[in-house]
Backbone as a ProteinNet text record, in pm:
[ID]
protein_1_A
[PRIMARY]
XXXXXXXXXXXXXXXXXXXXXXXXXXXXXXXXXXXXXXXXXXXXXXXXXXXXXXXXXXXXXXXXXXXXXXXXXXXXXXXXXXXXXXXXXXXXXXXXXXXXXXXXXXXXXXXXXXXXXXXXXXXXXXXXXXXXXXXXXXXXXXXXXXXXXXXXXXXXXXXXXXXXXXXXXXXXXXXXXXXXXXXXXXXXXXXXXXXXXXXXXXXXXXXXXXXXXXXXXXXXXXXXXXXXXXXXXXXXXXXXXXXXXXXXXXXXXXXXXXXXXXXXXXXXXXXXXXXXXXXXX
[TERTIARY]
1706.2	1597.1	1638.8	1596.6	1571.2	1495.5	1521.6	1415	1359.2	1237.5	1130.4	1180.5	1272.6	1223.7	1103.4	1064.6	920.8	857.1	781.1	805.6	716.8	767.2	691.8	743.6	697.5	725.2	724	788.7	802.7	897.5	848.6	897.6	884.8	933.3	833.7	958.7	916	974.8	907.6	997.4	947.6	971.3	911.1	953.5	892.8	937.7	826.8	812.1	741.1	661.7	740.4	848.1	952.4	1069.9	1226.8	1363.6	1409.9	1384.5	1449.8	1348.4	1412.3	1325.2	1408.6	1376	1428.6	1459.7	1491.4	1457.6	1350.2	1265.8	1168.7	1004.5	1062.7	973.8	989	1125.8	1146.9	1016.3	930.4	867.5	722	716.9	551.6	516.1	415.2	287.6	153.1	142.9	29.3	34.6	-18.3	-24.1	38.7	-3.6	27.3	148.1	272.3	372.8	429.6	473.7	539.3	465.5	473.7	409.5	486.5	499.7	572.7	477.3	539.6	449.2	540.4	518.8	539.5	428.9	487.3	437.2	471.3	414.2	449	412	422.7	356.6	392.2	349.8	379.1	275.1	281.7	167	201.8	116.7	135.1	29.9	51.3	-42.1	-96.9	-72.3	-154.3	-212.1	-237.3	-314.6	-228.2	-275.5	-204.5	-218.9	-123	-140.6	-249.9	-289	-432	-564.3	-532.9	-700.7	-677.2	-564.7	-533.2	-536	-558.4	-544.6	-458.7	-346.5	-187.5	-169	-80.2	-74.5	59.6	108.7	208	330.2	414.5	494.5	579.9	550.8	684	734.7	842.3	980.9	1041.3	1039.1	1242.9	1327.7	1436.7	1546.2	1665.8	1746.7	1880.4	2027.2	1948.2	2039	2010.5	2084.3	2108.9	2024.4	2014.1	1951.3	1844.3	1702.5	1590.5	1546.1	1507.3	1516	1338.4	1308.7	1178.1	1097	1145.9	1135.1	1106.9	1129.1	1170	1030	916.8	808.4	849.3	902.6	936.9	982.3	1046.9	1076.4	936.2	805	705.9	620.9	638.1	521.7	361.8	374.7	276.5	304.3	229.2	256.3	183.3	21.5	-81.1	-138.5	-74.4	-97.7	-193	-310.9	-361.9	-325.1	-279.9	-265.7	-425.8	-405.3	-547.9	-529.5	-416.8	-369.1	-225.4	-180.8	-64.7	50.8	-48	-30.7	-64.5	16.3	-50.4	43.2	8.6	88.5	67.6	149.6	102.5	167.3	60.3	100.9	158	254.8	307.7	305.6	313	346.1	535.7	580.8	742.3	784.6	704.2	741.8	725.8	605.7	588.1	694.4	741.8	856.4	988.4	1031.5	1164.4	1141.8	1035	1007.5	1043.7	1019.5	997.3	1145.3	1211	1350	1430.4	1383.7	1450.7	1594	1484.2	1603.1	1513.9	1590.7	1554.5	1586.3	1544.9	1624.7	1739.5	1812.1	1954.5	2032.8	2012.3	2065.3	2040.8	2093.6	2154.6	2180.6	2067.4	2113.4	2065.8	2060.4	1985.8	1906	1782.8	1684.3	1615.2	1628.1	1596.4	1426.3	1350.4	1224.5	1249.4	1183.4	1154	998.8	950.4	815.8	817.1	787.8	765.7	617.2	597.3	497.5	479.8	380.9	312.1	197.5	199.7	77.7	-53.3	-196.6	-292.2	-278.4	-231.1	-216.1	-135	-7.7	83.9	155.6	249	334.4	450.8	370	459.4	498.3	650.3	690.7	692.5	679.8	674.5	812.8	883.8	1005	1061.9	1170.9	1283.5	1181.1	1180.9	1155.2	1218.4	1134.2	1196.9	1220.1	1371.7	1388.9	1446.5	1416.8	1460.2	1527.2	1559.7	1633.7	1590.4	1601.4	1520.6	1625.1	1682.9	1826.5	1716	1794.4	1716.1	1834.2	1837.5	1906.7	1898.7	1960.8	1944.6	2025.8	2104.5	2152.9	2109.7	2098.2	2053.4	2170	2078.7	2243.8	2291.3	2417.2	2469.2	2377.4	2415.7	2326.4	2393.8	2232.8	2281.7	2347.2	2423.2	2537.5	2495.9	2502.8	2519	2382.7	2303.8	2201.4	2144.5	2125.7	2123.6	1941.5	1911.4	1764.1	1822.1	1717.2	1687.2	1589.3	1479.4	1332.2	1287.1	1165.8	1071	979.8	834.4	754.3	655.2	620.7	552.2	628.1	762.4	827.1	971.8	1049.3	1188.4	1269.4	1349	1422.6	1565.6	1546	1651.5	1765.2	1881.7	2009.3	2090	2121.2	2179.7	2291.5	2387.8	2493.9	2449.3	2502.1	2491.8	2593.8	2558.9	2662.7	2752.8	2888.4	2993.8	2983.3	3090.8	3110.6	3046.5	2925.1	2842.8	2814	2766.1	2732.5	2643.9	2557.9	2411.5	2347.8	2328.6	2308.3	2142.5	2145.1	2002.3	1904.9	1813.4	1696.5	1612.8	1584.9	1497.4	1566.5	1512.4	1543.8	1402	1381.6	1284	1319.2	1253.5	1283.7	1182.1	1185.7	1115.2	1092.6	978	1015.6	905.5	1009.7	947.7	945	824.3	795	902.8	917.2	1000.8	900.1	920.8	861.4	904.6	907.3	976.2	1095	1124.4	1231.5	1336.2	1247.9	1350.8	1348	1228.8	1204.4	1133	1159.3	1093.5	942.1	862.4	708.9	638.8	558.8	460.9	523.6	542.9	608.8	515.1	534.8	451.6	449	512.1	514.2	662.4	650.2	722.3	705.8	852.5	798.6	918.1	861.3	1029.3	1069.1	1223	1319	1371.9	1393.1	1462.4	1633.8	1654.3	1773.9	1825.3	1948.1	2023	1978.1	1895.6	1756.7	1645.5	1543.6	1428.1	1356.3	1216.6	1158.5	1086.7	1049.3	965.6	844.5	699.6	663.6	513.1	396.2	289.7	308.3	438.4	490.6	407.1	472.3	380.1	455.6	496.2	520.5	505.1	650.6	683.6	691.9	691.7	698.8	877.9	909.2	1065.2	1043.5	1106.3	1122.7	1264.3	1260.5	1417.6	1354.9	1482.1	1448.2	1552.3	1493.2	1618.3	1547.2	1699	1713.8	1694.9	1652.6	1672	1673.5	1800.2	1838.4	1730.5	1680.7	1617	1657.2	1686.3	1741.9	1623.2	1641.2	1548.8	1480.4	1530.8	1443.2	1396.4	1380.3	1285.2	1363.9	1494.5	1588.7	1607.5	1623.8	1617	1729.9	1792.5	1899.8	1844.8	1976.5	1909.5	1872	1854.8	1826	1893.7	1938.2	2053.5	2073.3	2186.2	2234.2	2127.1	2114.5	1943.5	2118.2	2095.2	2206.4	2128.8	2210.3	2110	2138.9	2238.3	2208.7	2061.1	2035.2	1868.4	1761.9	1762.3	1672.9	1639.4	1551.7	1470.6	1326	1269.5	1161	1116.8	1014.5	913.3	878.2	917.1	849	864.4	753.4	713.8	866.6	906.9	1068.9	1015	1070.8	1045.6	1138.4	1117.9	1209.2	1282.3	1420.8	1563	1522.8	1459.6	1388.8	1278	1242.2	1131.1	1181.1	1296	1357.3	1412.1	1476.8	1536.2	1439.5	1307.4	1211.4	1190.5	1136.4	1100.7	1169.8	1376.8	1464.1	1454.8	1371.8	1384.7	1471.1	1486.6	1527.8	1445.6	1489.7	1455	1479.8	1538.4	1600.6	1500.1	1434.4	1356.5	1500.4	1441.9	1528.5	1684.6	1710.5	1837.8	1954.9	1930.5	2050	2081.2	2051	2006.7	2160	2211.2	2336.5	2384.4	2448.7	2514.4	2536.5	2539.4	2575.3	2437.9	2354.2	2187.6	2194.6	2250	2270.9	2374.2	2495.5	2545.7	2525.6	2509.3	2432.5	2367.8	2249.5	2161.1	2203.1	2290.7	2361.5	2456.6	2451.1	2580.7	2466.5	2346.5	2198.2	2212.8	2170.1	2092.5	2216.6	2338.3	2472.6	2429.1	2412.2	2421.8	2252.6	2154	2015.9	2056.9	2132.5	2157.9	2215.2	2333.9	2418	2333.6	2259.1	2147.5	2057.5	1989.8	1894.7	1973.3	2083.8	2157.9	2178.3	2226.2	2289.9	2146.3	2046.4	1892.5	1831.7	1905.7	1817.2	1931.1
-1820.1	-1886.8	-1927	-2048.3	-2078.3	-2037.4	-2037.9	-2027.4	-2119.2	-2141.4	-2268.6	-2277.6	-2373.4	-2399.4	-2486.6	-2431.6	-2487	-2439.3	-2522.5	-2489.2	-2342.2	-2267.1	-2133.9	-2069.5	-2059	-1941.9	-2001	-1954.5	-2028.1	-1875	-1895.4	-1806	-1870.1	-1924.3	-1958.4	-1969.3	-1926.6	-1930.3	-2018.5	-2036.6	-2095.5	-2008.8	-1991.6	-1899.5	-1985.1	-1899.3	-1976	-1886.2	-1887.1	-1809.4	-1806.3	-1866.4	-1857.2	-1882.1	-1862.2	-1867.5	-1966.2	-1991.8	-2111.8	-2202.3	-2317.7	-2368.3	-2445	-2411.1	-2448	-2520.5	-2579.7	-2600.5	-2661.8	-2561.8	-2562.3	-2638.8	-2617.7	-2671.4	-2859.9	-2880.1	-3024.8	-3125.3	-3088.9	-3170.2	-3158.3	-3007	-2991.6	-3133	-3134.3	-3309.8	-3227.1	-3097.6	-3084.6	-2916.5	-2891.9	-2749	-2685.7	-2606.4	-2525.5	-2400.2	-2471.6	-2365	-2283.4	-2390	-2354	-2376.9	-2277.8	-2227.4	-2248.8	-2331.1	-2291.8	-2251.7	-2135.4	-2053.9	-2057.2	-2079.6	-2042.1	-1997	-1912.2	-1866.3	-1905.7	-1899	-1985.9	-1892.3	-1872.9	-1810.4	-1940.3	-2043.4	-2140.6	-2107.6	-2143.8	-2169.4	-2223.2	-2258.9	-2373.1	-2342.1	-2367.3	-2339	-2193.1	-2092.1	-2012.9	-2004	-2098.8	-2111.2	-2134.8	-2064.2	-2116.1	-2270.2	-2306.7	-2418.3	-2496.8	-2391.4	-2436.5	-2469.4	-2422.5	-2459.2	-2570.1	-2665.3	-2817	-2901.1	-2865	-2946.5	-3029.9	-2953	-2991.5	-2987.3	-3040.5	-3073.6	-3037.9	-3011.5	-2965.6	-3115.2	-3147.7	-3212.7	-3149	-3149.4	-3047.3	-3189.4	-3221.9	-3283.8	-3213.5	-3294.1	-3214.3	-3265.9	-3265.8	-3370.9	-3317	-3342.1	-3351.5	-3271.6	-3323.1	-3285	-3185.4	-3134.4	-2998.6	-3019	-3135.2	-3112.1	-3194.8	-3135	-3182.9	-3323.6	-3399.6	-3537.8	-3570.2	-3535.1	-3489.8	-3657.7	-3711.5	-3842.2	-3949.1	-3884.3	-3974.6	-3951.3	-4023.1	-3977.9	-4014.8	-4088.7	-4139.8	-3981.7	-3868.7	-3753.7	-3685.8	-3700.5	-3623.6	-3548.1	-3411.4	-3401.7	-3357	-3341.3	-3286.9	-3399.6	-3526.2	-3617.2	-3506	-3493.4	-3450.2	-3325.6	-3226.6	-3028.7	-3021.3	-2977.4	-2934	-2818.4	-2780.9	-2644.3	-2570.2	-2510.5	-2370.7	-2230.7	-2229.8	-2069.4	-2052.1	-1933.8	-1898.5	-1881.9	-1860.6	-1860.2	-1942.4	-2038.4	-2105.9	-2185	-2237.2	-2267.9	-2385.7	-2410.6	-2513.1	-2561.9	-2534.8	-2556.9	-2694.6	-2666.5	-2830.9	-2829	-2874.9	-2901.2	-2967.2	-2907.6	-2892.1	-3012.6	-3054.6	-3231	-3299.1	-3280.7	-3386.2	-3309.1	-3212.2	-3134.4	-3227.5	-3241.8	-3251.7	-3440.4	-3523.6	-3657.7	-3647.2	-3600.9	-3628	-3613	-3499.9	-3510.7	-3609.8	-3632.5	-3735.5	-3695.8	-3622.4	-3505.7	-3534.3	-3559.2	-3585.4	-3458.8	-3452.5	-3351.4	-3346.6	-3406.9	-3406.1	-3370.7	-3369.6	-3336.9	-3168.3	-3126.7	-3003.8	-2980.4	-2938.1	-2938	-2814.9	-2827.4	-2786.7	-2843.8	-2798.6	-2855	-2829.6	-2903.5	-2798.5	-2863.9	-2802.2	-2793.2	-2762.2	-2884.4	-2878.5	-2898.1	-2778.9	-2773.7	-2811.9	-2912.7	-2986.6	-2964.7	-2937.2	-2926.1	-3032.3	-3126.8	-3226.9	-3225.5	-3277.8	-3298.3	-3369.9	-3367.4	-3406.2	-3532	-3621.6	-3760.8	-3769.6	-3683.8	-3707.5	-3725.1	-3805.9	-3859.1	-3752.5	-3696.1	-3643.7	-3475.7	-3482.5	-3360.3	-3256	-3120	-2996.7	-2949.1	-2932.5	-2863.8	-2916.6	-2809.2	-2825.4	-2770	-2831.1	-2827.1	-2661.3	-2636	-2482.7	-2520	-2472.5	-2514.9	-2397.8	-2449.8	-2345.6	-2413.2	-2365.4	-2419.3	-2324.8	-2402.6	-2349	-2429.3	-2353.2	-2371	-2412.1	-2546.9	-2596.3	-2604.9	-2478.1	-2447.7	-2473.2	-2580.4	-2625.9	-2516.2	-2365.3	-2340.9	-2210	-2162.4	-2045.3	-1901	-1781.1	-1672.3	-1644.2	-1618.6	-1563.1	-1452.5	-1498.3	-1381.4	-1246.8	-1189.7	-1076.7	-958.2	-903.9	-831.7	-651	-655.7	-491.2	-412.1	-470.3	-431.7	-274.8	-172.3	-50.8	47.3	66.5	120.8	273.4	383.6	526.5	545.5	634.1	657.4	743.2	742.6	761.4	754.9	857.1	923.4	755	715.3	540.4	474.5	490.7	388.6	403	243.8	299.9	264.8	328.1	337.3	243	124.8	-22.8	-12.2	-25	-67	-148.4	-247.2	-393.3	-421.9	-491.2	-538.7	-719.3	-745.8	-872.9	-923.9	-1066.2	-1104.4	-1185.3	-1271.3	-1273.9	-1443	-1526.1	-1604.8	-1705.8	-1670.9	-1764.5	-1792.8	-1899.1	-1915.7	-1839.8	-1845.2	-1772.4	-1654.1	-1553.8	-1398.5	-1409.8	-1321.1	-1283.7	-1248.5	-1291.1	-1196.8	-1131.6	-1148	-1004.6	-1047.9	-945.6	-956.1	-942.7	-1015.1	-978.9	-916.6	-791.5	-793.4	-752.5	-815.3	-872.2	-781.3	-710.2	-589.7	-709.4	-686.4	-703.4	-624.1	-613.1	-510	-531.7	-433.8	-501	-411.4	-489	-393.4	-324	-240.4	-148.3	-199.1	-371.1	-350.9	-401.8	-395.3	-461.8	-583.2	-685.7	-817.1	-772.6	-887.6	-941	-920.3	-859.3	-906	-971.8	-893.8	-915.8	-869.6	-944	-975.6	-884.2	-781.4	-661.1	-726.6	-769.6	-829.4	-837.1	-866.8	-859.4	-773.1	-693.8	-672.9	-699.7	-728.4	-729.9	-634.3	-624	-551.6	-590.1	-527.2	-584.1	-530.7	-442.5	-360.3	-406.1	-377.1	-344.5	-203.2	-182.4	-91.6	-36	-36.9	31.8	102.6	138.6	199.5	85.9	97.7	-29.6	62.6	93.1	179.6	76.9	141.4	99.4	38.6	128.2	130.5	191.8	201.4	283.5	390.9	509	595.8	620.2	553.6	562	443.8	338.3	160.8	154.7	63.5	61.4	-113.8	-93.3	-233.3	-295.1	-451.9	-461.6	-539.9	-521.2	-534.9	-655.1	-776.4	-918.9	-876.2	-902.2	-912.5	-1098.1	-1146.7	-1273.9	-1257.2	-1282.6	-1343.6	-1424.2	-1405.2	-1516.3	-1505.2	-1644.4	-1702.1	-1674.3	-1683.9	-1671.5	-1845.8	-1930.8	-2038.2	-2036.4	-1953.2	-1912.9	-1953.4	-2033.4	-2063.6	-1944.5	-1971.3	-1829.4	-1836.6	-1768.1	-1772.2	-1746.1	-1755.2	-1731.2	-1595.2	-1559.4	-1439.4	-1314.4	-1213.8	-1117.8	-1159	-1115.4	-1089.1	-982.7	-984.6	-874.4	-802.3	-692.8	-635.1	-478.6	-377.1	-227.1	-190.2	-152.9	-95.6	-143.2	-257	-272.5	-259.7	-169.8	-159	12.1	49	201.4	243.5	354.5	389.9	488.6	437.1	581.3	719	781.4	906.8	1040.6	1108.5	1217	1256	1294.4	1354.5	1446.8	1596.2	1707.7	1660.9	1738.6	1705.3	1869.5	1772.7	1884	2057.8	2050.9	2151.1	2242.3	2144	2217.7	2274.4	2187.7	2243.7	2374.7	2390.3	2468.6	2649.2	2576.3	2700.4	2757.5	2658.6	2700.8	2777.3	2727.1	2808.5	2954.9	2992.9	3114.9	3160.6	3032.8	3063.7	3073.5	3200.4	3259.3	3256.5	3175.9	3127.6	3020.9	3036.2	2947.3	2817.6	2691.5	2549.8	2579	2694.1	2660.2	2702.8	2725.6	2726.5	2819	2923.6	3065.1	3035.5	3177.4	3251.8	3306.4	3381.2	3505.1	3487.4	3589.7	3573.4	3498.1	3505.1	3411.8	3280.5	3278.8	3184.3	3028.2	3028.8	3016.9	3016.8	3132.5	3142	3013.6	2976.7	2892.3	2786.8	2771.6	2616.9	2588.2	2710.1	2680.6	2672.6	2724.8	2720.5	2571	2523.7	2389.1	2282.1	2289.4	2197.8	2213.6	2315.5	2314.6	2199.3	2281.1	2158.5	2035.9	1979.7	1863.5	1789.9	1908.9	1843	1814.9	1896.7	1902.3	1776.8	1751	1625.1	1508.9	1525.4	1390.5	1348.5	1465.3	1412.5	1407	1433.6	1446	1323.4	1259.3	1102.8	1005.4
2346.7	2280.2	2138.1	2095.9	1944.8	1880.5	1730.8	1662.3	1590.7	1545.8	1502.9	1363.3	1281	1125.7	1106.3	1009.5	966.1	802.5	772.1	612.3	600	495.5	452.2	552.2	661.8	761.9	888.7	989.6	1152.4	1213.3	1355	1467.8	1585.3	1667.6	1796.1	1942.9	2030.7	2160.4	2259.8	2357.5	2511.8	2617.1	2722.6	2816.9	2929	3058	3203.5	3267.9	3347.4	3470.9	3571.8	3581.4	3657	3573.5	3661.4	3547.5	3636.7	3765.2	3790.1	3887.8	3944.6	3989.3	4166.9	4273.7	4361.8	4476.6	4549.4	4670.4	4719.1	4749.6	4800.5	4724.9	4584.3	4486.1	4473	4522.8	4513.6	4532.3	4695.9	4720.5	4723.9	4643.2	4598.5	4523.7	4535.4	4534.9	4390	4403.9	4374.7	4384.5	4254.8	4233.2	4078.2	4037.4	3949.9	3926.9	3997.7	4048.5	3888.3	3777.2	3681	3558.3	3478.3	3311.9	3255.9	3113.3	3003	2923.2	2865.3	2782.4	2639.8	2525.7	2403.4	2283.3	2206.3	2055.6	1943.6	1871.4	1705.2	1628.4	1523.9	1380.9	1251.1	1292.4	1209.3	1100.1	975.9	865.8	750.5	724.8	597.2	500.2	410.5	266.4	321.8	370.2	397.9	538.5	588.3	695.6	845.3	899.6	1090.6	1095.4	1181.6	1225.7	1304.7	1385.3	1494.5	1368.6	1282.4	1167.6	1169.2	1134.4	1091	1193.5	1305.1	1461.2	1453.7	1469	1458.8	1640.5	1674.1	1814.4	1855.9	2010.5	2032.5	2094	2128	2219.5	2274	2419.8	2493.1	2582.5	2590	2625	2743.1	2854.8	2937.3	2914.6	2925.9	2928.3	2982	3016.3	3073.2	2956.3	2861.7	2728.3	2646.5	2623.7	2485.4	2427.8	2339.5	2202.6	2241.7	2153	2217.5	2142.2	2230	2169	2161.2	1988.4	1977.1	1975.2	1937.4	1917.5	2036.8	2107.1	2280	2365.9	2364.1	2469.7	2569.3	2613.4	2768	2874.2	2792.2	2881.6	2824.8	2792.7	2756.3	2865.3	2863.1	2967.9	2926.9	2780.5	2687.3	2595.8	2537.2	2417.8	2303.9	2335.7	2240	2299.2	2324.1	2394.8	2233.2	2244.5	2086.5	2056.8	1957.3	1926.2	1862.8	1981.3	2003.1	1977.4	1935.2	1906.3	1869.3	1849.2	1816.1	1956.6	2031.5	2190.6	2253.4	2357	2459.8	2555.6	2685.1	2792.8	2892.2	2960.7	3004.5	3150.6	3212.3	3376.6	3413.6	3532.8	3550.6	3690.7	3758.4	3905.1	3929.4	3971.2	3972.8	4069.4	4091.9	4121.4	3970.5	3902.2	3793.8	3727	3740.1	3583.7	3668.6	3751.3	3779.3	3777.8	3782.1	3788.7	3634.8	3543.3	3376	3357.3	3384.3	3394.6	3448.3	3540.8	3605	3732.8	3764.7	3881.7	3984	4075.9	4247.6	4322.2	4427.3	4562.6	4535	4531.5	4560	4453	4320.2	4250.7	4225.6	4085.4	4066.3	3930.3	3842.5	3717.6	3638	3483.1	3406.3	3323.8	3337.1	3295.4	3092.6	3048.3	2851.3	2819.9	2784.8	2791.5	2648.9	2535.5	2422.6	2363.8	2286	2194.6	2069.6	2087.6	1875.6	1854.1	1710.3	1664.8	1582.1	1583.1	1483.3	1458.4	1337.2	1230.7	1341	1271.5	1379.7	1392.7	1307.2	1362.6	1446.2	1500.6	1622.4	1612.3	1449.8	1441.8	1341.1	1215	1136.6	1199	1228.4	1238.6	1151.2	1190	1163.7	1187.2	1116.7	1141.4	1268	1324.2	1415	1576.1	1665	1773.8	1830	1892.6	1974.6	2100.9	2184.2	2296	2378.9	2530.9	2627.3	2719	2878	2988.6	3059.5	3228.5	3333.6	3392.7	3538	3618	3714.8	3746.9	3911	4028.7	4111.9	4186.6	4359.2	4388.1	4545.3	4616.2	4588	4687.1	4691.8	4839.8	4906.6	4902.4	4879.2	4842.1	4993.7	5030.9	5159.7	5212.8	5361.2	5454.4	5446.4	5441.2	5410.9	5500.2	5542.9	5696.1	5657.6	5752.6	5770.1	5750.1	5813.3	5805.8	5908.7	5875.9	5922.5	5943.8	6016.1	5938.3	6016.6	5966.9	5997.6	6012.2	6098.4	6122.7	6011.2	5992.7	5886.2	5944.2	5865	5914.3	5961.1	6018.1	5996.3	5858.4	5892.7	5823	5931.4	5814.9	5842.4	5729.7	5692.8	5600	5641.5	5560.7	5578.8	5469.2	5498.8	5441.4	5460.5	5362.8	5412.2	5305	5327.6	5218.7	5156.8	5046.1	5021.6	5041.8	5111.3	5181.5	5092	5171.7	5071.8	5104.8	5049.4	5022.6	4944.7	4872.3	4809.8	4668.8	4625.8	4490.5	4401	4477.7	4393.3	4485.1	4347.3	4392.4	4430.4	4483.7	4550	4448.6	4420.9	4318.2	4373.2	4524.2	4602.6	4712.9	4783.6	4954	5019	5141.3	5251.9	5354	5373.2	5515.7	5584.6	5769.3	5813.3	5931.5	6026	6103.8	6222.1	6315.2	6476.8	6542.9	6621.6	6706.5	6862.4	6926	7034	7134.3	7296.6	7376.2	7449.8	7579.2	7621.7	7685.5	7750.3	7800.6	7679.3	7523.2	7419.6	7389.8	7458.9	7369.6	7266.5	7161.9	7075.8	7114.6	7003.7	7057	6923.8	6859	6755.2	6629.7	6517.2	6380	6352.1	6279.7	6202.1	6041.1	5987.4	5871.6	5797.2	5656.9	5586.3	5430.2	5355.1	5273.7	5191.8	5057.2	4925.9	4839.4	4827.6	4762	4677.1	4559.4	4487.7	4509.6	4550.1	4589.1	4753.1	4772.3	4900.5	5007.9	4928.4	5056.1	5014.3	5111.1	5131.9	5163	5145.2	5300	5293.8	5443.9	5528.5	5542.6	5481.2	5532.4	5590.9	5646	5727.3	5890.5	5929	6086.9	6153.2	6299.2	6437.2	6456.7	6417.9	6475.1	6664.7	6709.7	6839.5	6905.2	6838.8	6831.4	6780.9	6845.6	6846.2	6748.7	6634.7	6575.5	6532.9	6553.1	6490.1	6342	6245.6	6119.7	6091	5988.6	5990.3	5823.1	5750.7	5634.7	5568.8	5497.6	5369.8	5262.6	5222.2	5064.2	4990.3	4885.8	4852	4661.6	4644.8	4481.6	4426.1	4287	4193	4177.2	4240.5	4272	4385.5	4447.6	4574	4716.8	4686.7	4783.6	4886	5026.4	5121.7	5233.3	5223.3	5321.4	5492.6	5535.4	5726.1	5705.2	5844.9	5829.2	5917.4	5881.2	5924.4	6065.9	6107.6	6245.5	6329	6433.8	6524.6	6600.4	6621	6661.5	6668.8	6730.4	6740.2	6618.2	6546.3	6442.1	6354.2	6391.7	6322.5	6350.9	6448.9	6531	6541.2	6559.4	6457.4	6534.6	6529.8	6583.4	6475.4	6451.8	6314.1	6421.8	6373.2	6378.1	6331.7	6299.3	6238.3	6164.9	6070.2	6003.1	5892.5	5953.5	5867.9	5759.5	5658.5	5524.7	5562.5	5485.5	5505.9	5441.3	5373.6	5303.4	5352.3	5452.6	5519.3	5664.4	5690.8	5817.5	5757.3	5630.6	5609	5587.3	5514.5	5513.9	5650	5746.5	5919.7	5911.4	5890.1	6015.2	5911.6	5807.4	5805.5	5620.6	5545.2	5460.7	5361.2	5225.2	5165.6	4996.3	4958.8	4815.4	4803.5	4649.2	4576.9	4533.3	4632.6	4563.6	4654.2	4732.2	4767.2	4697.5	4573.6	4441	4402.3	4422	4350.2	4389.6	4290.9	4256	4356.2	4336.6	4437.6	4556	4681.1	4799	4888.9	4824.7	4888.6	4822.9	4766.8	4716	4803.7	4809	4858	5018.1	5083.1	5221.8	5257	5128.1	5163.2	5179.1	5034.6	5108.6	5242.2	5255.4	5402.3	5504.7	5513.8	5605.6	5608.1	5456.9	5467.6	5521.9	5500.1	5548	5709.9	5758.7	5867.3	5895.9	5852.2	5960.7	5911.6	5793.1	5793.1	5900	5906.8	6031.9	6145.6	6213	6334.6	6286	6186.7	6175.6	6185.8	6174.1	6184.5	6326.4	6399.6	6544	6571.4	6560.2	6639.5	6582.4	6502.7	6414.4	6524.1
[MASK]
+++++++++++++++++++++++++++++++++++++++++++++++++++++++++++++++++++++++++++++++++++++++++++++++++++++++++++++++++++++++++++++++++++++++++++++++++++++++++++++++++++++++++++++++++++++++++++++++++++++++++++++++++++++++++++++++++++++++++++++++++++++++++++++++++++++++++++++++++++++++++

């Protein structure tokens, strides 16, 4: 981010409601997808800027430096300034039309805030500017996708996949129900990760599901979706905790840890039901 010169005192940023913009946003028509939001502490003689009904101009353009002067890239000519705070919704067709970016292209986008006087014309200091990445490509599928049963869940592990440009900013993943001879049946839903695993939880305990992983960019770009193979494939049900198997089978150390020869014991107890919950998972 920049910072605002401006006479006496100035601070001011741009930010958005999103960091990039993608794909999928190309051919929205209509809607409120993207915010630019900025702050000021501009003042003059004493006073904020919003008392003087000083007005904002926010600009896109293609170029570095913000070309305050230029309405033709305007997507705000006369934004009034109403506060020290304030924002301004666009529809990500009209943001990428003002730029002058189509589908097909691939750029970076710089989103400039000038502040002028209430007639419109005399500038206020140096314009504050930002950039927002408009990204056409989807992150690699994601491989190795693994789940384990959980009490009405299942517990999912997946790798990010290789060869690609742009990293993942969440993952989906997606649980189908299967039926007894192993089709596909009824899509149980979806839920998001920000990590390479989860729990999947609000399952059927005794419902067999397969689980498909998607990449998805921070411009909302979404990759295919995992390979369906058994390792992704899982059944919820009921799972004592290792600790509690370990109390049942009879052990007697507060936490496992204790010192001495009970000590020790316990952990060689609990190595062992581990081993048993594993071959039994």
């Amino acid at each position: 981010m920049l910072l605002l010169a401006a006479p006496l005192a100035a601070q001011a940023q741009v930010t958005f409601s999103r960091t990039a913009l993608g794909r999928t946003d190309c051919g929205t028509t209509s809607g409120d997808d993207l915010v630019i939001n900025w702050t000021s502490t501009v003042t003059e003689s004493g006073q904020v800027f919003a008392a003087n009904s000083d007005k904002f101009r926010i600009l896109v353009s293609l170029a570095a430096n913000c070309p305050t002067g230029d309405t033709t890239t305007a997507l705000a000519e006369d934004q009034t300034a109403t506060g020290l705070s304030q924002s301004y919704p666009v529809s990500p067709s009209d943001f990428l039309l003002t730029a002058g970016i189509t589908c097909g292209t691939a750029d970076t986008i710089y989103v400039c805030v000038s502040l002028y006087g209430s007639n419109g014309t005399t500038l206020k200091g140096a314009a504050v500017s930002s950039s927002i990445k408009y990204d056409l490509t989807a992150p690699p599928v994601p491989i190795n996708v693994t789940v384990a049963p959980g009490d009405k869940a299942l517990y999912v592990t997946w790798s990010a996949g290789t060869g690609g440009t742009v990293a993942a900013d969440h993952y989906e993943v997606t649980m189908t129900a299967l039926d007894a001879g192993g089709s596909p049946g009824a899509v149980h839903g979806t839920q998001s990760f920000t990590g390479t695993s989860g729990r999947y939880s609000g399952l059927v305990n005794g419902v067999t599901y397969q689980a498909t992983v998607v990449a998805v960019s921070a411009g909302g770009n979404a990759s295919a979706a995992s390979a369906v193979n058994a390792a992704a494939k899982g059944t919820p049900a009921p799972v004592m905790d290792y600790w509690d198997q370990y109390l049942k089978a009879g052990g007697k150390d507060p936490g496992g840890c204790g010192g001495g020869p009970a000590g020790a014991l316990s952990l060689l107890g609990l190595a062992a039901l581990l081993r048993v919950a594993r071959r039994r998972s």
